[in-house]
VEXNUGU-812348 format. One line per 10 residues: number of its first residue (from 1); their letters; for each residue x, y, z of N, C-alpha, C. Coordinates in nm, 2 decimals. Last residue first. Layout:
REM VEXNUGU-812348
NUM = a = X,Y,Z,X,Y,Z,X,Y,Z | ...
REM end
This chain:
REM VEXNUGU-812348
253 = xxxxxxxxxx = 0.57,9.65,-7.24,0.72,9.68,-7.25,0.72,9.83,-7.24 | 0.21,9.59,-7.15,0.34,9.63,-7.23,0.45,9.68,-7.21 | 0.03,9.30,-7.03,0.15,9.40,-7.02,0.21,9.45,-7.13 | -0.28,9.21,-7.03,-0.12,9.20,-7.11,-0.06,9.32,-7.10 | -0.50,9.06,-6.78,-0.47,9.17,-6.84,-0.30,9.14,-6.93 | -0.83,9.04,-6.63,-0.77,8.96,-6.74,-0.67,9.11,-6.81 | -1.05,8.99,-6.39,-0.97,9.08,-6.43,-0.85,8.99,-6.47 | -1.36,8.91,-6.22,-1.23,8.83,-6.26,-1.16,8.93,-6.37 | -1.57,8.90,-5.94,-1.49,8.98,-6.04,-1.36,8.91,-6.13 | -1.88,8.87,-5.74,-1.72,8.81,-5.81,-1.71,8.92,-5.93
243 = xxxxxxxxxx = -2.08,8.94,-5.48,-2.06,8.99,-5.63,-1.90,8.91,-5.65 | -2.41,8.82,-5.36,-2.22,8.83,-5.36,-2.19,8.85,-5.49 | -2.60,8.97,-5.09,-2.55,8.95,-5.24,-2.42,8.92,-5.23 | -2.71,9.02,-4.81,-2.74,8.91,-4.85,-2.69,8.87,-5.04 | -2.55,9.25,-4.77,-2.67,9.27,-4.80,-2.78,9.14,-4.86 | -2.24,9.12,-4.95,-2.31,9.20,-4.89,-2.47,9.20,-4.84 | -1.93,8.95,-5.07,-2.06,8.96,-5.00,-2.11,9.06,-4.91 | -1.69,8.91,-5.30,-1.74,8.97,-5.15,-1.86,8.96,-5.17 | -1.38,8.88,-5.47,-1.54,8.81,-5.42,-1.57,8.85,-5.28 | -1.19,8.82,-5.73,-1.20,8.90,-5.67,-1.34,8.85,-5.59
233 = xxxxxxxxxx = -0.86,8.79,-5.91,-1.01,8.74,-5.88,-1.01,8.78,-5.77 | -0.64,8.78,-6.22,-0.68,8.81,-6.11,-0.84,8.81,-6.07 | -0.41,8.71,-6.45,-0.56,8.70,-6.41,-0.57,8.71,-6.32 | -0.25,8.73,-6.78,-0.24,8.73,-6.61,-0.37,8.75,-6.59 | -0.22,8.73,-7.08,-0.11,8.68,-7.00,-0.14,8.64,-6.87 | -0.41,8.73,-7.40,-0.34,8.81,-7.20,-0.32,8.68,-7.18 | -0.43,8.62,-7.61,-0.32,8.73,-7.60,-0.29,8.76,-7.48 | -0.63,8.46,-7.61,-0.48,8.41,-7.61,-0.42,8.52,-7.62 | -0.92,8.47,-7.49,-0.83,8.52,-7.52,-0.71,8.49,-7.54 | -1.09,8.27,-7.29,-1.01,8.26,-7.35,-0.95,8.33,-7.43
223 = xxxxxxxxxx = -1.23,8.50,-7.13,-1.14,8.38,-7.07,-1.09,8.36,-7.15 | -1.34,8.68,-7.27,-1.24,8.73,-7.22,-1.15,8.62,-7.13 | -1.53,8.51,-7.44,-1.42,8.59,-7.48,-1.31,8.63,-7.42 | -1.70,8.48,-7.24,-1.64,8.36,-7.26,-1.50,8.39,-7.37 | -1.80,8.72,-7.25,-1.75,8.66,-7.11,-1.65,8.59,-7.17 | -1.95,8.70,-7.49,-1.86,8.77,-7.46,-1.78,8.79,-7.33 | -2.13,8.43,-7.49,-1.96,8.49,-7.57,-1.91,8.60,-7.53 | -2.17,8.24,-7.22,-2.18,8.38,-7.27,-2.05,8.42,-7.37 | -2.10,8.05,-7.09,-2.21,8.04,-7.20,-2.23,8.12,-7.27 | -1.92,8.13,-6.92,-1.85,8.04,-7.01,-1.95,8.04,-7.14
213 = xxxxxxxxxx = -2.02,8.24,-6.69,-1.92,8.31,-6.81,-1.88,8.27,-6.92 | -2.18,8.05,-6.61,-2.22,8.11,-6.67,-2.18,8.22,-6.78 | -1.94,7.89,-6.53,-2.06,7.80,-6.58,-2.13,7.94,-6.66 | -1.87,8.04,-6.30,-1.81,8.05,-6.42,-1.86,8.00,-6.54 | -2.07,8.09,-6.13,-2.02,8.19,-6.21,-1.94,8.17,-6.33 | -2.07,7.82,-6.05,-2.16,7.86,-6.14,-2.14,8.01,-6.19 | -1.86,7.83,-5.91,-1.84,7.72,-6.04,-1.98,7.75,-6.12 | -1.89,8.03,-5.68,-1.84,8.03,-5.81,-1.82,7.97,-5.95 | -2.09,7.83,-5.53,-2.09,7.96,-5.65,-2.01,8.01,-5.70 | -1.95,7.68,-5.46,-2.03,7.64,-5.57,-2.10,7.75,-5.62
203 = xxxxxxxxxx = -1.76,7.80,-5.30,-1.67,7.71,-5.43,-1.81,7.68,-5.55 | -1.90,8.07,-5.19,-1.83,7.99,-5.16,-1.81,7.91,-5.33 | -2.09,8.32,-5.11,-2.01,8.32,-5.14,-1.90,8.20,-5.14 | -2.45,8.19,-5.14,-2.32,8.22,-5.04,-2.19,8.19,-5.11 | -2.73,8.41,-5.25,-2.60,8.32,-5.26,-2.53,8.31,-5.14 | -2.92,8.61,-5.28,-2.93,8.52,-5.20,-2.88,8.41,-5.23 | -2.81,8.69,-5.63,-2.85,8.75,-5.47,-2.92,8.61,-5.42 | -2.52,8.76,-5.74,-2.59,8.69,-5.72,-2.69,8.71,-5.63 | -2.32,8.83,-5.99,-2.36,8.94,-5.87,-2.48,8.79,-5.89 | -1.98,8.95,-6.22,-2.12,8.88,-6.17,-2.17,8.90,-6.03
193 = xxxxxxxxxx = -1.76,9.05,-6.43,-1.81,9.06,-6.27,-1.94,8.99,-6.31 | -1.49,9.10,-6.66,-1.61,9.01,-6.63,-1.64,9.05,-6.48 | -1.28,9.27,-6.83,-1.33,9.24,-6.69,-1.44,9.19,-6.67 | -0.90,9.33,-6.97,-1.05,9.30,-6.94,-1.10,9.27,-6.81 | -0.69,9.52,-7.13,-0.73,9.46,-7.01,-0.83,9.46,-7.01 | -0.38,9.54,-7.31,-0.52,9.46,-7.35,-0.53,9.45,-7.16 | -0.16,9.68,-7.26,-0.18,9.65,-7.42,-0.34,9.62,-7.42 | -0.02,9.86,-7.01,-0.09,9.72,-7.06,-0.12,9.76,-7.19 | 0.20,9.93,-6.74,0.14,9.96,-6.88,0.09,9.85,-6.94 | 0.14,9.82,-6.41,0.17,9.95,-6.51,0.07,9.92,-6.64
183 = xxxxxxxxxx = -0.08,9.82,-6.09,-0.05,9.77,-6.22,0.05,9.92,-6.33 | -0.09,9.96,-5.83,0.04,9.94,-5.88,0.05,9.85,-6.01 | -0.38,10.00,-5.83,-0.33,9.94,-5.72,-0.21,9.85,-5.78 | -0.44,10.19,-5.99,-0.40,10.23,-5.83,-0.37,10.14,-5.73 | -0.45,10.04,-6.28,-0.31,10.12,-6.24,-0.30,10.18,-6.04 | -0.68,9.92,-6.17,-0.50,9.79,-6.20,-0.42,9.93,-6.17 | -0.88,10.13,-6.19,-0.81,10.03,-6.06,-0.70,9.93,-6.06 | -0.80,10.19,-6.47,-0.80,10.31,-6.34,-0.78,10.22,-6.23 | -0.90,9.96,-6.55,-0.78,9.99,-6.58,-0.79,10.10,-6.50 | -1.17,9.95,-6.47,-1.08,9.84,-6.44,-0.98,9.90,-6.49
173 = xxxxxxxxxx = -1.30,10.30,-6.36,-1.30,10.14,-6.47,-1.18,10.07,-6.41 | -1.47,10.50,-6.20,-1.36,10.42,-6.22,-1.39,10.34,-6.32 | -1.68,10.72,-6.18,-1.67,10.68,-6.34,-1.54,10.58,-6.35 | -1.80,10.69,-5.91,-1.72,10.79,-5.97,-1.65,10.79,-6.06 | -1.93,10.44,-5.91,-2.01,10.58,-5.97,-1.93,10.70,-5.99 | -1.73,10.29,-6.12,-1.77,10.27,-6.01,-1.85,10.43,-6.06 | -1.79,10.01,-6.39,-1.76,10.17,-6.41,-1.84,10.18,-6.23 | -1.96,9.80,-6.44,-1.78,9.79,-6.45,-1.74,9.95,-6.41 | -2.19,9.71,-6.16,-2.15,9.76,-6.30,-1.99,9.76,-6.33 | -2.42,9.76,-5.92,-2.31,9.63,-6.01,-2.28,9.73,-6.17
163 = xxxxxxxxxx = -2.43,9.90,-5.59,-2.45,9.89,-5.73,-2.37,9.78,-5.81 | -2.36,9.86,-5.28,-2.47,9.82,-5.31,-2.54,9.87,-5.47 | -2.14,9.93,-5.15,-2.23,10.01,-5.20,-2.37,10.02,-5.27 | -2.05,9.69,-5.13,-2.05,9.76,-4.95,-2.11,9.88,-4.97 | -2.05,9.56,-5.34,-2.11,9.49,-5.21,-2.10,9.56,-5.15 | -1.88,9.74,-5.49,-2.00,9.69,-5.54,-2.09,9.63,-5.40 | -1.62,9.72,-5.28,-1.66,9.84,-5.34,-1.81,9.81,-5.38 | -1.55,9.41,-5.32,-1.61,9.51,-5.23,-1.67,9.63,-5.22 | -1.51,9.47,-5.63,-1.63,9.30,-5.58,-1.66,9.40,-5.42 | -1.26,9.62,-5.66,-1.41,9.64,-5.74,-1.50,9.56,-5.64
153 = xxxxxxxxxx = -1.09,9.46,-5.48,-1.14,9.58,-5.44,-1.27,9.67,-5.53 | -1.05,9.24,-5.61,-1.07,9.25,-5.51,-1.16,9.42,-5.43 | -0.90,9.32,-5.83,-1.07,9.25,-5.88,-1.10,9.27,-5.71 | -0.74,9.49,-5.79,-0.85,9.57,-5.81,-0.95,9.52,-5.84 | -0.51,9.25,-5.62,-0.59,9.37,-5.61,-0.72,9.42,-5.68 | -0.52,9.10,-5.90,-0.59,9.07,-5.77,-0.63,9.17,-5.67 | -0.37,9.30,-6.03,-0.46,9.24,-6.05,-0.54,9.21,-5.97 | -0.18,9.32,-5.86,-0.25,9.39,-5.87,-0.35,9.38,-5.96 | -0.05,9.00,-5.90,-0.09,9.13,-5.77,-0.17,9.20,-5.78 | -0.18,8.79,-6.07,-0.12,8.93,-6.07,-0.14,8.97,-5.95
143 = xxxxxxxxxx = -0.13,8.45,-6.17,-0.19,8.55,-6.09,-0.09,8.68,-6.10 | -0.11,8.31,-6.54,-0.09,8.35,-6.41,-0.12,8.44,-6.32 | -0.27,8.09,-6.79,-0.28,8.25,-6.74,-0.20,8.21,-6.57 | -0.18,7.89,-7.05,-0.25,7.92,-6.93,-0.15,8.05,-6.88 | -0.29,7.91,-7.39,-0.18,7.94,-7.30,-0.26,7.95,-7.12 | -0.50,7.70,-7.55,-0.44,7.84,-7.52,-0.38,7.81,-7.38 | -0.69,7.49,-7.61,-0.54,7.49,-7.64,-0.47,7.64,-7.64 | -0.92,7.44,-7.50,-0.90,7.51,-7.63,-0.76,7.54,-7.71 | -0.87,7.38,-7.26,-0.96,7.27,-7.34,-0.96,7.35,-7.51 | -0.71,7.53,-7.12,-0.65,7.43,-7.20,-0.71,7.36,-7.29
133 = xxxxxxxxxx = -0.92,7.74,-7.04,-0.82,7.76,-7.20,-0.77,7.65,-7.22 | -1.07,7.54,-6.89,-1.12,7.63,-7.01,-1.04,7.68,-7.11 | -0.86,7.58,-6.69,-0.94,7.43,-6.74,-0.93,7.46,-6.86 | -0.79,7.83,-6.61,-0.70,7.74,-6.70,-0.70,7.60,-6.75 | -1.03,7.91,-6.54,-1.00,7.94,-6.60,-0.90,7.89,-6.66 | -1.05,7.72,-6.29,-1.13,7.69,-6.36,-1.12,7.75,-6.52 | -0.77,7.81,-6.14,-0.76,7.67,-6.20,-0.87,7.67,-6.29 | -0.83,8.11,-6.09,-0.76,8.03,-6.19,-0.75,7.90,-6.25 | -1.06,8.00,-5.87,-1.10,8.05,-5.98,-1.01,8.07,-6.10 | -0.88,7.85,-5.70,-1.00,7.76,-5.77,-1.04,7.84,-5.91
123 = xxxxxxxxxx = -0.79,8.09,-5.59,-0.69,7.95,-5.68,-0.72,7.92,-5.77 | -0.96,8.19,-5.46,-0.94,8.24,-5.58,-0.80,8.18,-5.68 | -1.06,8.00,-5.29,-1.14,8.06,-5.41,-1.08,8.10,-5.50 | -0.86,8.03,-5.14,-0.86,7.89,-5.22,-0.95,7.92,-5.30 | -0.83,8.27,-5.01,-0.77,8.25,-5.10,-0.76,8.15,-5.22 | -1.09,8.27,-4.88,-1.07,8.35,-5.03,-0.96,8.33,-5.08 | -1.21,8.17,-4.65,-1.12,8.09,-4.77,-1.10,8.16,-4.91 | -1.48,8.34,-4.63,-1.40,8.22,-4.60,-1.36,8.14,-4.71 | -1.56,8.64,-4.64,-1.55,8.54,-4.74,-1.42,8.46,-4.72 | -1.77,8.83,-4.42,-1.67,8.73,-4.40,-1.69,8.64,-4.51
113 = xxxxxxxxxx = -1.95,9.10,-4.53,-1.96,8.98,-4.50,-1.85,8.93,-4.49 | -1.99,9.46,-4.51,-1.95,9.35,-4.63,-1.90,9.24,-4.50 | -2.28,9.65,-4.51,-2.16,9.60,-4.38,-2.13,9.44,-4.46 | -2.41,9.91,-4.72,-2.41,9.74,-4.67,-2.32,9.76,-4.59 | -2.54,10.12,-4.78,-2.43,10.13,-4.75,-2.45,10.02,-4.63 | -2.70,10.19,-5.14,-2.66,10.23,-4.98,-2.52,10.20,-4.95 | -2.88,10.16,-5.42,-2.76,10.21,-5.33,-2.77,10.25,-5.19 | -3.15,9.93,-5.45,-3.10,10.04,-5.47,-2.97,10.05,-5.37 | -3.21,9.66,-5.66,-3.16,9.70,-5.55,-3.16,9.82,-5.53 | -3.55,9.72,-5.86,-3.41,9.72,-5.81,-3.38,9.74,-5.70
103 = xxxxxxxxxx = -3.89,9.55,-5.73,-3.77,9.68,-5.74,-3.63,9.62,-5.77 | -4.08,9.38,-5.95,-4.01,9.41,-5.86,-3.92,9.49,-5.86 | -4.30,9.21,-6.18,-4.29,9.33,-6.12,-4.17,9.35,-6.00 | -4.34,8.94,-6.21,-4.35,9.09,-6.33,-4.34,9.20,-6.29 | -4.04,8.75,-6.18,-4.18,8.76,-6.18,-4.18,8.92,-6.25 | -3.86,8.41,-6.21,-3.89,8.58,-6.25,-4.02,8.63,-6.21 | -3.64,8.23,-6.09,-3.75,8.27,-6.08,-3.78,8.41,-6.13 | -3.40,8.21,-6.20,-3.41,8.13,-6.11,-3.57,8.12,-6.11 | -3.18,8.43,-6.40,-3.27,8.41,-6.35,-3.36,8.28,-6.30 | -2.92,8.55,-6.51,-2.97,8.41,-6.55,-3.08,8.42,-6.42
93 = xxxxxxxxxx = -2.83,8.79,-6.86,-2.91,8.74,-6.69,-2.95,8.62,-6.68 | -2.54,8.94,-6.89,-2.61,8.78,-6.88,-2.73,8.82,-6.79 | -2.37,9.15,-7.13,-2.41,9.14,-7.02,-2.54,9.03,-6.99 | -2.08,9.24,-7.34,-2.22,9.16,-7.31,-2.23,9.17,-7.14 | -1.93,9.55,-7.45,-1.98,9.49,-7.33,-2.12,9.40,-7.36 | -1.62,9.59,-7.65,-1.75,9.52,-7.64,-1.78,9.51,-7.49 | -1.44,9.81,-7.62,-1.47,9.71,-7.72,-1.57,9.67,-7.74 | -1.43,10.11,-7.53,-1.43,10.01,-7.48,-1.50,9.91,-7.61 | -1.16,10.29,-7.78,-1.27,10.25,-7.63,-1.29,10.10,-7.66 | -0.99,10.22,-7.94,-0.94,10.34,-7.90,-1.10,10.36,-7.75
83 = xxxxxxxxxx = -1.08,9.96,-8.06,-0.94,9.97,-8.02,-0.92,10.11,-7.92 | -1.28,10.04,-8.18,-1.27,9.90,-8.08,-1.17,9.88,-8.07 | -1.29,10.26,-8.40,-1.31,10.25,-8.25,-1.35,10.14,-8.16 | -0.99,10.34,-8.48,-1.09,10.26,-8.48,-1.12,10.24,-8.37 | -0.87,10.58,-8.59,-0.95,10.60,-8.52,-1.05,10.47,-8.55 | -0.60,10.52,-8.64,-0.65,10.53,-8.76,-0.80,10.57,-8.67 | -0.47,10.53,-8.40,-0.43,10.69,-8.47,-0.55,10.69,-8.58 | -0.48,10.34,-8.27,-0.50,10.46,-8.28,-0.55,10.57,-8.35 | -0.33,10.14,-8.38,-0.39,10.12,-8.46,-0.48,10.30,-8.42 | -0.04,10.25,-8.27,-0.01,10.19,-8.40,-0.15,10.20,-8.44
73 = xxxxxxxxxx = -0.11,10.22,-7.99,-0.06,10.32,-8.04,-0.07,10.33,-8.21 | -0.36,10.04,-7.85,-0.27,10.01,-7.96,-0.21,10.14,-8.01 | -0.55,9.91,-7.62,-0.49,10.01,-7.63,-0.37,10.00,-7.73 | -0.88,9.82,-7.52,-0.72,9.74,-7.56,-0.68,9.86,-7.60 | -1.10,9.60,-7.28,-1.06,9.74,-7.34,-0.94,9.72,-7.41 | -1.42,9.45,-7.20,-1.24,9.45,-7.24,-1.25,9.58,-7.29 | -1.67,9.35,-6.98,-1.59,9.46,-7.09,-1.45,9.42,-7.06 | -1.88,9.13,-6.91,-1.82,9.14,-6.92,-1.79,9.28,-7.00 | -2.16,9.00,-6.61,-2.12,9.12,-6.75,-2.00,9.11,-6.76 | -2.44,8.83,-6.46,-2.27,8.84,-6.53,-2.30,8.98,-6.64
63 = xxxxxxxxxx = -2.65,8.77,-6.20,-2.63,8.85,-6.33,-2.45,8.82,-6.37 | -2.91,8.62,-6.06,-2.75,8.59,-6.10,-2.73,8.68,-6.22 | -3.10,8.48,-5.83,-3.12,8.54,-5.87,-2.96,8.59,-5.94 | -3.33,8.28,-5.58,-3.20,8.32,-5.66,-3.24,8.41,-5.73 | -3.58,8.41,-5.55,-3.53,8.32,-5.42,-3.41,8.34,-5.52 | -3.70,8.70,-5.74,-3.68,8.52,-5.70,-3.60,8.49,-5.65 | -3.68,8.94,-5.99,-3.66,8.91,-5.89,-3.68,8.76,-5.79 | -3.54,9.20,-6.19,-3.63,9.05,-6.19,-3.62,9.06,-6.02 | -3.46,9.39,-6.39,-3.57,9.38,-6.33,-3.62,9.22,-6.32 | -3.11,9.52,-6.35,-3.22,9.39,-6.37,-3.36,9.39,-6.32
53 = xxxxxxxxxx = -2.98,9.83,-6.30,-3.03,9.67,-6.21,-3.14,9.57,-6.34 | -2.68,9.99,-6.40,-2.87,9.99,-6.40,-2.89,9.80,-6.37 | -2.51,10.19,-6.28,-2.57,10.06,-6.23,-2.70,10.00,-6.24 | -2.43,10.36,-6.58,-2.46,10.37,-6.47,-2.49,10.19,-6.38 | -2.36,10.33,-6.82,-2.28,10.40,-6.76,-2.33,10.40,-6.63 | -2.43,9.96,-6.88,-2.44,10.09,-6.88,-2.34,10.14,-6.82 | -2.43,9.71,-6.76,-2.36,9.69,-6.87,-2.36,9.84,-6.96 | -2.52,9.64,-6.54,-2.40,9.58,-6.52,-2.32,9.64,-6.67 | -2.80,9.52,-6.72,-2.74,9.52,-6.62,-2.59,9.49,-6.63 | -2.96,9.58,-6.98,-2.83,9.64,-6.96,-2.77,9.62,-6.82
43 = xxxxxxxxxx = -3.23,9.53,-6.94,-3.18,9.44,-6.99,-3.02,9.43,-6.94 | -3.36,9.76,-6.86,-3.32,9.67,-6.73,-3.24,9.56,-6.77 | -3.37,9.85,-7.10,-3.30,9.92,-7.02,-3.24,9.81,-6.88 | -3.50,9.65,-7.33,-3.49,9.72,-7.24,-3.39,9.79,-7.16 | -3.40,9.51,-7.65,-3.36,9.48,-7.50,-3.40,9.66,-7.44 | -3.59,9.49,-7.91,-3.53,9.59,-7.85,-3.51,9.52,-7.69 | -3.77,9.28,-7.98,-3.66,9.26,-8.08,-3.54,9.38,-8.01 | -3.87,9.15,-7.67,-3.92,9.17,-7.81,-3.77,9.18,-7.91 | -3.83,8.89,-7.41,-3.83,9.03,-7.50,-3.84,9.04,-7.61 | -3.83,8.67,-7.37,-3.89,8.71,-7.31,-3.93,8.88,-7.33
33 = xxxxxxxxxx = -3.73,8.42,-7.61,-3.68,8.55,-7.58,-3.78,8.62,-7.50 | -3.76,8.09,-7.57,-3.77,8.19,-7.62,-3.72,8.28,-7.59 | -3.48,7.84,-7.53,-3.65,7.92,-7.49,-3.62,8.06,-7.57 | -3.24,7.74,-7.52,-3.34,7.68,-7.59,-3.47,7.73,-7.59 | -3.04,7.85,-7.39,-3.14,7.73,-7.32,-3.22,7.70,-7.38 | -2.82,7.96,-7.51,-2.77,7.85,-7.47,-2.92,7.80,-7.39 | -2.94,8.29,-7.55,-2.82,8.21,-7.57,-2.82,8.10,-7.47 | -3.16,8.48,-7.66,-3.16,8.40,-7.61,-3.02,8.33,-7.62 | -3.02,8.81,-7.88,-3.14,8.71,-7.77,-3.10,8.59,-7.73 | -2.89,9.02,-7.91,-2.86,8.91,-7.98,-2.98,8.80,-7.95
23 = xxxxxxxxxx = -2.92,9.34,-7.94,-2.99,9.23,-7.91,-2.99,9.16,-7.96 | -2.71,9.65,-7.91,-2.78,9.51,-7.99,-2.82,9.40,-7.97 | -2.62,9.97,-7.90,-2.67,9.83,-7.86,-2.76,9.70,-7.91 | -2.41,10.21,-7.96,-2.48,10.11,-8.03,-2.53,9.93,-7.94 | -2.35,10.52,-7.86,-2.38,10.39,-7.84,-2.47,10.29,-7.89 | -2.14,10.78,-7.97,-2.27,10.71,-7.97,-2.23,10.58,-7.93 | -1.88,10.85,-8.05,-1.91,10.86,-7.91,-2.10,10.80,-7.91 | -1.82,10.81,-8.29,-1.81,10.97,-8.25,-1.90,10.97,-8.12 | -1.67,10.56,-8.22,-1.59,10.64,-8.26,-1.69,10.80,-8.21 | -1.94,10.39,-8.04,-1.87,10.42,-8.16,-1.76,10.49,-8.12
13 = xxxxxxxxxx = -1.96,10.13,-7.80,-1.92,10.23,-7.81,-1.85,10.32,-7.94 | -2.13,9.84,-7.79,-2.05,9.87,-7.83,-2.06,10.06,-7.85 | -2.30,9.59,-7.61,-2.28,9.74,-7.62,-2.17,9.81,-7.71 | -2.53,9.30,-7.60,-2.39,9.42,-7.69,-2.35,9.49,-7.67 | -2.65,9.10,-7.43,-2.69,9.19,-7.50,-2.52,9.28,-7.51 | -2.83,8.79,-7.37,-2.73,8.88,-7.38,-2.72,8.97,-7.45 | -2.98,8.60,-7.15,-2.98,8.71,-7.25,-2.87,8.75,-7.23 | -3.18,8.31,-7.04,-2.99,8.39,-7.06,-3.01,8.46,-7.14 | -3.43,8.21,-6.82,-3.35,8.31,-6.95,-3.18,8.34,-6.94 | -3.58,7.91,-6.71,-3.50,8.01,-6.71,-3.43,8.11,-6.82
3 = xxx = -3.91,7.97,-6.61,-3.83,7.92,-6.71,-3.72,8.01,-6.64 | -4.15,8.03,-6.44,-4.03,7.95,-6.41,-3.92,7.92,-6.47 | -4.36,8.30,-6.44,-4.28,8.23,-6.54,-4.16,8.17,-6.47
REM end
């Protein structure tokens, strides 16, 4: 099958701790759904507790996920639970070539690749995200230190161990990594990553990373957001894969 697929799929985490997942199907190419009415397990890439892989495989090959999280003292207490966890996780596959059978990556322990010019990447990667809000008329976002930090250090971490997901195996999340790498107190933080295999880490892969966060609502939620404030980005290469990260967050007083 040559076609290409975008799926996206839901996760949302109740109140008494169940997981609700939902299968929206096909977004933005006009083809069918290569799945039935239940998304699979391999569906979830990037988008479980664990690093569960995509089952595909082909000369390219491109996943995105995003999760936000938000923290409200005030709404707390009433126990809602897209406020008091994680809100929403979509997760993208854009596949190149598929076929019917192939292994996931599995975990090891890559030797992470030289990413030339990371800084103008990760310019590039604000400027494309303050394209995108302006075209919507929201506030443009500025770089974070630590922000940048821990997209930085998720994107290596994932390439040098060779899993994709928002949650490292030793249960980190993006707000565990803003706070160790000197972020404070936040209101609202999110996190989109993506993971490419047989990519090169450079300007046109990214513009298709973002190409692809953009198609995706729930990606495309955490770009434009008008409530955060700051943005940071993240990109390494491993094992012939490059994983980006982009971390969206609002400070509280």
């Amino acid at each position: 099958m040559d076609r290409k697929h975008t799926k996206v799929v839901t996760r949302v985490q109740e109140a008494n701790g169940a997981d609700r997942v939902t299968d929206t199907g096909d977004v933005g190419t006009g083809q069918a759904s290569p799945y039935g009415t239940e998304a699979p397990a391999e569906a979830l890439a990037g988008a479980g507790r664990e690093a569960r892989q995509a089952a595909r495989c082909g000369k390219t090959e491109m996943w995105l996920a995003g999760a936000s999280f938000s923290c409200s003292p005030s709404h707390m207490s009433r126990g809602r639970s897209f406020i008091k966890t994680v809100q929403a996780m979509a997760c993208l596959m854009l596949a190149a070539l598929v076929c019917a059978a192939c292994a996931p990556r599995s975990t090891g322990n890559y030797a992470l690749e030289d990413v030339r010019n990371l800084a103008a990447l990760r310019q590039e990667a604000l400027s494309l995200v303050n394209q995108a809000r302006r075209e919507q008329g929201v506030a443009a976002l500025r770089f974070s230190g630590p922000l940048n930090a821990a997209a930085q250090a998720h994107a290596e971490d994932m390439a040098r161990r060779g899993y994709y997901g928002h949650y490292s195996p030793e249960r980190q999340d993006v707000a565990y990594r803003y706070r160790a790498h000197g972020g404070g107190r936040w209101s609202i933080i999110a996190e989109n990553i993506a993971r490419c295999n047989s990519c090169a880490p450079n300007r046109e892969q990214l513009r298709r990373f973002q190409q692809g966060w953009m198609r995706s609502p729930g990606h495309q939620r955490n770009i434009l957001d008008p409530r955060v404030a700051e943005f940071g980005f993240g990109m390494a290469s491993a094992g012939g894969s490059v994983f980006a990260v982009q971390t969206f967050v609002t400070q509280r007083d």
